[in-house]
N, C-alpha and C positions, 0 to 999 in steps of 0.2 A: 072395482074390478075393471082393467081394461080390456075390452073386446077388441080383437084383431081382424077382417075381414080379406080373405083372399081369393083371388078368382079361381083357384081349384086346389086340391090335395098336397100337390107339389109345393107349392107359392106358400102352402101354409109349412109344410115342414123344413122345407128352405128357413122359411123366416124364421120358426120355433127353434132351429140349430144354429142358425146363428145369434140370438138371443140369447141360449143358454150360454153360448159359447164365450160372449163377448161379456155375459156378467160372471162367468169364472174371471177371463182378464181382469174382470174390473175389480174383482173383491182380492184379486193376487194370495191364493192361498197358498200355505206354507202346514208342513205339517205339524207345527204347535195349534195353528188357525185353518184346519181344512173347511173346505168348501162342503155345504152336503146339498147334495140334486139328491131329490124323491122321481123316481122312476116308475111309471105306471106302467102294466103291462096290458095284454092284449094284442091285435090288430095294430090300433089304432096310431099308436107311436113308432112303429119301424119305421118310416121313413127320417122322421128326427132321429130315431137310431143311426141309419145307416151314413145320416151325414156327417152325423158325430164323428163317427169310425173314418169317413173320407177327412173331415178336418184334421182328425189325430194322424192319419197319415199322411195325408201331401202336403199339411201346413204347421203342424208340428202344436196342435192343439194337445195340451199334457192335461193328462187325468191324476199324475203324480199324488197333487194332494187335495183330491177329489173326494168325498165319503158318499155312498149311498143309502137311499132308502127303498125300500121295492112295495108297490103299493097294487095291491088285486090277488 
């Protein structure tokens, strides 16, 4: 397990959205081959939520062939 360490709330969700972000790029799914994120809920994750939602719009981050899980 890799631990992450960040100087506050922000810094951590910044980095968890662009993380998530950059390993959809990186596995390039298609939907023969979709991608699946497990989505935990709570509190805890809006902020990597809402940046998701800011990637998917001002940088054209696709959820196209995305699959989810939803965990809690």
């Amino acid at each position: 397990m890799r631990v992450i360490i960040e100087k506050n709330y922000e810094a951590v969700y910044l980095w968890a959205a662009r993380h998530v972000a950059s390993r959809i790029a990186a596995f390039g799914p298609v939907p023969e081959r979709p991608f699946v994120l497990g989505l935990p809920t709570g509190g805890s994750p809006l902020g990597v939520y809402r940046e998701l939602i800011r990637l998917h719009q001002s940088e054209g981050l696709s959820f196209a062939s995305v699959n989810h899980v939803q965990y809690g």
